[in-house]
C-alpha positions in Angstrom: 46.2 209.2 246.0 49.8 210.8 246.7 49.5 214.5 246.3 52.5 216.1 244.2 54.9 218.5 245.8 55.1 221.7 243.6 58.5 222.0 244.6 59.1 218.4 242.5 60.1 218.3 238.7 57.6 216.1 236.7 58.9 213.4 234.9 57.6 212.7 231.1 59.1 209.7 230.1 59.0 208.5 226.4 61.0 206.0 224.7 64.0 205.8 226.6 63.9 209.6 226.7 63.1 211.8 229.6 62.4 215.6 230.4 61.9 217.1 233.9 58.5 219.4 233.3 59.5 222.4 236.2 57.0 224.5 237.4 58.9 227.6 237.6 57.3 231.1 237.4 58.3 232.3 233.8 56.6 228.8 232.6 53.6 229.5 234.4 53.4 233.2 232.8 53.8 231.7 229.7 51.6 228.8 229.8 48.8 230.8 231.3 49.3 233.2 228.1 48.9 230.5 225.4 45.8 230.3 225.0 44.3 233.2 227.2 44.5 231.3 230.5 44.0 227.5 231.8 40.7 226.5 230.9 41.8 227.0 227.1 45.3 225.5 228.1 43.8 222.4 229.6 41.2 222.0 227.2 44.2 222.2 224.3 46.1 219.1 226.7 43.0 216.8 226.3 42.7 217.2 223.1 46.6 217.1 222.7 46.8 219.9 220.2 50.7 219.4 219.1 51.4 223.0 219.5 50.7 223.3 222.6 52.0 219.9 223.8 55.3 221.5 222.4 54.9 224.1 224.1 54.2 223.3 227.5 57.3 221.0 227.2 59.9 223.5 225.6 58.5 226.3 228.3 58.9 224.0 231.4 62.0 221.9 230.7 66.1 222.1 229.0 65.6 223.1 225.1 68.4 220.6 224.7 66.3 217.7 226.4 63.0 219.0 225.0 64.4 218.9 221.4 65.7 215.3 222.5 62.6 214.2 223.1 60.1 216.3 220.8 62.6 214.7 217.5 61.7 211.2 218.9 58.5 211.5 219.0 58.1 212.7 215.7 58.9 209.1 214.8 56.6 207.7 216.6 52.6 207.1 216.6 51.0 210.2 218.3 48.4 208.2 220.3 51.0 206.5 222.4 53.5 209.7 223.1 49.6 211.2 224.5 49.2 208.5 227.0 52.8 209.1 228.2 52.8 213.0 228.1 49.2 213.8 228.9 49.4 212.8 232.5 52.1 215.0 233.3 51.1 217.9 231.4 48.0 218.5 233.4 50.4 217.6 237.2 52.5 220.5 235.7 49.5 222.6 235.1 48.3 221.6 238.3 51.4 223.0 239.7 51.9 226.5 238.6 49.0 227.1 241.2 50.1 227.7 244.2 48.2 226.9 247.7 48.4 228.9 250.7 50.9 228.4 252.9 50.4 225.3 255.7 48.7 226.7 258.8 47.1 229.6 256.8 43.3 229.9 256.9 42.1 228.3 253.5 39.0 230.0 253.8 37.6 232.4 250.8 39.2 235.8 251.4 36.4 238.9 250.9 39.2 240.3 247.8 38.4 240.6 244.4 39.5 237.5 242.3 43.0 238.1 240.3 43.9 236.8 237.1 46.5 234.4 237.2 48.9 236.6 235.2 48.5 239.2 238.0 49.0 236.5 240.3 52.0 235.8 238.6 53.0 239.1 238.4 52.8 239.8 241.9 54.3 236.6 242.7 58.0 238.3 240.5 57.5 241.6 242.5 57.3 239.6 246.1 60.7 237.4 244.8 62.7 240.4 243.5 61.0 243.1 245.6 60.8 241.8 248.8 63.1 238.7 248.8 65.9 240.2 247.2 66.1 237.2 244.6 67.2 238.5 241.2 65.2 238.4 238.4 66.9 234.8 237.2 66.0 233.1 240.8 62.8 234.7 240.3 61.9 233.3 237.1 63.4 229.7 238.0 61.3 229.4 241.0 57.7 227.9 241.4 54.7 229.9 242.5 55.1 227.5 245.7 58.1 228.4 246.2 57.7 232.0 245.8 54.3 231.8 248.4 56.4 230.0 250.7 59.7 231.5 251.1 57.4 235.4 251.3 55.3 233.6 253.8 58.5 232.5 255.7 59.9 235.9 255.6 56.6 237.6 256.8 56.9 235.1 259.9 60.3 236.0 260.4 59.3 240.1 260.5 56.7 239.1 262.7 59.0 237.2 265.2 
C-alpha cells in the first residue's frame, strides 16, 4: 500500500468536479474542534453526517471549489458522493497528524500526552516563533511541514 505524503493535497473527485482537501494547520485546529477531537470526527465521516462532510471540505479546500462541488452534490444521490468523498476525508484526517521527523527515534517519549489542539498550538508558535513564518504561512502549512522545517532548523543550530 503507497503511503500518502502529508505534504500532498487530497483529491475528492465527484462528477466531473474536483477539490484539493489540504492539510494545513488552521484545518487541522478546526477539524479537531468539531466535534471535541478525532475520534468524534472520524466517527461523524463513517457515518457521513452532512455537516461535517461540509465541513471538513469547506475547512480544507477553495470556498469557491468547495461550493462548486458541495451545489453538485446536492443533486445527486448521497450514497454515491459517500463512496467518492469518504476515502479522502479519513487520508485528510490521517494527515493533520504529523510523524516524527525521518531519522528521529519513534520510540514512546516519558512526556505527558498533549491534546492535539495543544499540539496544534505549539505547532503555530514553532512556525511564527521560531521560524519567522507569519501567521498566514503558518496557518497554510501542514503539521508535517511545520515538524519538519523546525526539525531542519534545529539541525542547522546544531551544525
Amino acid at each position: 500500500m503507497t503511503t500518502l505524503s502529508a505534504y500532498d493535497e487530497i483529491t475528492l473527485e465527484y462528477g466531473g468536479n474536483a477539490v484539493f482537501l489540504r492539510p494545513s494547520l488552521l484545518a487541522a485546529i478546526r477539524l479537531e474542534r468539531l466535534h471535541d477531537g478525532f475520534p468524534a470526527l472520524l466517527r461523524k465521516i463513517d457515518e457521513f453526517d452532512t455537516r461535517t462532510v461540509r465541513s471538513v471540505i469547506t475547512y480544507s479546500t477553495d470556498r469557491a471549489a468547495a461550493d462548486t462541488l458541495l451545489t453538485h452534490t446536492a443533486t445527486q444521490p448521497l450514497s454515491r458522493f459517500k463512496q467518492a468523498a469518504q476515502v479522502p476525508m479519513f487520508d485528510l484526517v490521517a494527515a493533520l497528524m504529523p510523524q516524527s521527523p525521518e531519522g528521529q527515534d519513534q520510540t514512546e517519549s516519558a512526556g505527558t500526552p498533549m491534546p492535539w489542539s495543544e499540539v496544534y498550538r505549539e505547532l503555530f508558535k514553532l512556525a511564527t516563533g521560531w521560524l519567522n513564518w507569519t501567521p498566514e504561512t503558518a496557518w497554510n502549512a501542514t503539521p508535517q511541514e511545520i515538524t519538519d522545517a523546525f526539525s531542519a532548523h534545529i539541525a542547522k543550530l546544531k551544525a
